[in-house]
C-alpha positions as CSV (number, residue, x, y, z in Angstrom):
1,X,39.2,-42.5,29.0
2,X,38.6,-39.4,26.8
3,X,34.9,-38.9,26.0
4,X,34.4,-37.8,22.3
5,X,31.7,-35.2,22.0
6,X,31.1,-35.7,18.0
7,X,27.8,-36.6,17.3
8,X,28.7,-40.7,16.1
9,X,26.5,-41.4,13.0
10,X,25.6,-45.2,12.4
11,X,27.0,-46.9,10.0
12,X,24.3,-48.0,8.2
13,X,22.6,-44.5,7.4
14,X,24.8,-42.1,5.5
15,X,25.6,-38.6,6.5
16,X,23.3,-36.1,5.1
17,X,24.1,-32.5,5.4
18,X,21.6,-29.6,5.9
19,X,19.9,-28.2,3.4
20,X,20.2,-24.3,4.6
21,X,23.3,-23.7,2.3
22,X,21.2,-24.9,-0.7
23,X,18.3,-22.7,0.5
24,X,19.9,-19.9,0.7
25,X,21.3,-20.2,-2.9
26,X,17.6,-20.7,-4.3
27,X,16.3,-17.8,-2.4
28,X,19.0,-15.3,-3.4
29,X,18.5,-16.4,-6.8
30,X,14.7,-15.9,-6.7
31,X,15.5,-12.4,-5.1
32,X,17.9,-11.3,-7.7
33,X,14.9,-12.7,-10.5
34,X,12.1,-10.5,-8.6
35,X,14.2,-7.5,-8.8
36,X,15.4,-7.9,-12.4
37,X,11.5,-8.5,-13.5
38,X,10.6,-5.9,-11.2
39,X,12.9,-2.9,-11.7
40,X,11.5,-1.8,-15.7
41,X,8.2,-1.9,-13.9
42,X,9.1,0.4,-10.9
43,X,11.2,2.8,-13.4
44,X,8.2,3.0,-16.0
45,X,6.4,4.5,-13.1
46,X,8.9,7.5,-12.4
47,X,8.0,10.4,-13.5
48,X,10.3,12.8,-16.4
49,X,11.2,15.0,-13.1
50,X,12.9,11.3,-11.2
51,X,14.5,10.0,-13.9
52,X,18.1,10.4,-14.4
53,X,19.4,13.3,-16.7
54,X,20.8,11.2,-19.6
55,X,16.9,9.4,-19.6
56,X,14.8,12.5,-19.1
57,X,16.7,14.5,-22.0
58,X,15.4,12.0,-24.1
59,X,12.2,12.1,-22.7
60,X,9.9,15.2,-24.3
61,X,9.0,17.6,-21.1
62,X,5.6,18.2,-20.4
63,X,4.7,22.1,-20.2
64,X,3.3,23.2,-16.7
65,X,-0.2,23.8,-17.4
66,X,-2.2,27.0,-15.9
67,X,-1.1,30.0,-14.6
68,X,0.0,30.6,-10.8
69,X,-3.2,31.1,-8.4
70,X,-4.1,30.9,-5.3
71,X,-7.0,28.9,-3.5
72,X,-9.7,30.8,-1.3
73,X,-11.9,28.2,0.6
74,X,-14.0,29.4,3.5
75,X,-16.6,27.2,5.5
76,X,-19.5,28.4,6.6
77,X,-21.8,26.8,9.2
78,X,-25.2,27.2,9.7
79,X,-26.2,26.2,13.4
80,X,-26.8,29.3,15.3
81,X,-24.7,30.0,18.3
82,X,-27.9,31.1,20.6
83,X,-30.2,28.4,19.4
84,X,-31.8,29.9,16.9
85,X,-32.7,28.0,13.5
86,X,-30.0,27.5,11.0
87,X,-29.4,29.3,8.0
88,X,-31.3,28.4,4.8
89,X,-30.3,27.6,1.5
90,X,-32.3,30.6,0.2
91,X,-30.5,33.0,3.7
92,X,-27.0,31.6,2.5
93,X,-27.4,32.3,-1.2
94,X,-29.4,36.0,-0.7
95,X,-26.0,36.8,1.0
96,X,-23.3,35.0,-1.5
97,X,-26.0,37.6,-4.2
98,X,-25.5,40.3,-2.1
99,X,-21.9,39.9,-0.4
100,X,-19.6,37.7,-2.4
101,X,-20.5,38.2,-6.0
102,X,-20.0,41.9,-6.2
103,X,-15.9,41.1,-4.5
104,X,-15.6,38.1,-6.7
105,X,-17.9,38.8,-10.0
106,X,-15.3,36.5,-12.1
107,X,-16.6,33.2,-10.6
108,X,-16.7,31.1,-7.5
109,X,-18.0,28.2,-6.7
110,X,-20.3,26.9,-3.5
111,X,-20.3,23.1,-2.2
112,X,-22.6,21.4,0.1
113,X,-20.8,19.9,3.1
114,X,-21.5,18.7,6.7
115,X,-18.9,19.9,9.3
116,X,-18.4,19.7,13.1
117,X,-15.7,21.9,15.5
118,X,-15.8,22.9,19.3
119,X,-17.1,25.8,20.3
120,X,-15.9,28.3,22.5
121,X,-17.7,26.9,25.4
122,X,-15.8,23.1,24.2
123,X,-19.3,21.6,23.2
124,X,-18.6,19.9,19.6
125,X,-21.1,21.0,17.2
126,X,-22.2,19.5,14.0
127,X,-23.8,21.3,10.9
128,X,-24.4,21.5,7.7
129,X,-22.0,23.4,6.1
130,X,-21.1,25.6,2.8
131,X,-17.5,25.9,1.6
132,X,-17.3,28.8,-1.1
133,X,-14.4,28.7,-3.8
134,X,-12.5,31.4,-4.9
135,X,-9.9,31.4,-7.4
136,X,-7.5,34.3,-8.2
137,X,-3.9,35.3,-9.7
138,X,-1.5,35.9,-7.8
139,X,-1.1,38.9,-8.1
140,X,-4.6,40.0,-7.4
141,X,-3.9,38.4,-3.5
142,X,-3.1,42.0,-1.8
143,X,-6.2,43.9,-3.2
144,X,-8.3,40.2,-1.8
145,X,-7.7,39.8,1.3
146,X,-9.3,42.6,2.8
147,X,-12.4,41.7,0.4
148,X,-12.1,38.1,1.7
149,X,-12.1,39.5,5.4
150,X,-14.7,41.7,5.0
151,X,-16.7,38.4,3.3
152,X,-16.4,36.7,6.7
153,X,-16.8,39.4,9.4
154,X,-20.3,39.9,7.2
155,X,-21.2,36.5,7.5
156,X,-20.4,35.8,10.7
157,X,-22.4,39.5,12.0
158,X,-25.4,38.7,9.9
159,X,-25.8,34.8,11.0
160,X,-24.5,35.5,14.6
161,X,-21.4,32.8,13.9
162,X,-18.5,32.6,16.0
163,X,-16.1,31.9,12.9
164,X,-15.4,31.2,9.6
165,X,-13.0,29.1,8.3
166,X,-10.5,30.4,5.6
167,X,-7.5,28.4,3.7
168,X,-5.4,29.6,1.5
169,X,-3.4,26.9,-0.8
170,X,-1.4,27.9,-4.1
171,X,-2.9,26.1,-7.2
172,X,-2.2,26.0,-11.0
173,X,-5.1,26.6,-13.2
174,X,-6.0,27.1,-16.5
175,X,-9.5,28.1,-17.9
């Protein structure tokens, strides 16, 4: 006798199918509402320089403000290497005075900070710290450098420091 391996459903309950098929419907319909609502939203937040061309030639263009510089920052620490006490507020601005202003008379600027690096004998010191700003053109970066250099082997001579820091980043600005 041949077994028949169909589920048999009783004839007193109706067949009910699944629901998945309808699911799916509902859920690819709620997608397709999300992303309708959502897509003035996300263009709004482009910027003129992501939109496409015929949008951003309709679009005004902003003007690049400033004029090509670069960005000096060197960090300074102020623990002493054989023990000694750190530098002072009044040591660290005698030599910014007597050091930095007469390379940079234009401006800079000087920031608090607290810092920590490992030394050359791998113990991890922590400090307080002074990062000093300079801003320049461009153009003025050959004729800095060795002013810059001479800023830090001064420092680190005077204050017995193993290092100091120096970054150089390009910036726009505009006075």
């Amino acid at each position: 006798m041949p077994t028949d391996s169909r589920p048999r459903t009783s004839p007193a309950r109706p067949r009910t199918f699944p629901a998945r098929p309808r699911l799916r419907l509902a859920a690819l319909a709620l997608s397709a509402a999300l992303l309708g609502a959502g897509a003035p939203t996300a263009y709004a937040a482009l910027t003129d320089d992501d939109r496409p061309a015929a949008t951003a030639a309709a679009a005004p263009r902003k003007t690049v403000e400033g004029r090509p510089y670069i960005e000096t920052s060197l960090l300074f620490g102020t623990a002493r290497p054989d023990g000694g006490p750190p530098v002072t507020d009044k040591e660290f601005h005698a030599f910014v005075d007597q050091f930095v202003t007469p390379r940079f008379p234009d401006g800079l600027t000087v920031q608090d900070g607290y810092g920590q690096y490992r030394d050359t004998h791998g113990t991890i010191e922590r400090e307080r710290s002074y990062e000093l700003i300079l801003l320049y053109p461009t153009s003025q970066t050959g004729p800095n450098n060795p002013k810059i250099e001479q800023i830090r082997a001064a420092y680190m001579k005077r204050f017995g420091q193993e290092s100091v820091a120096r970054i150089d980043d390009r910036a726009r600005v505009d006075f």
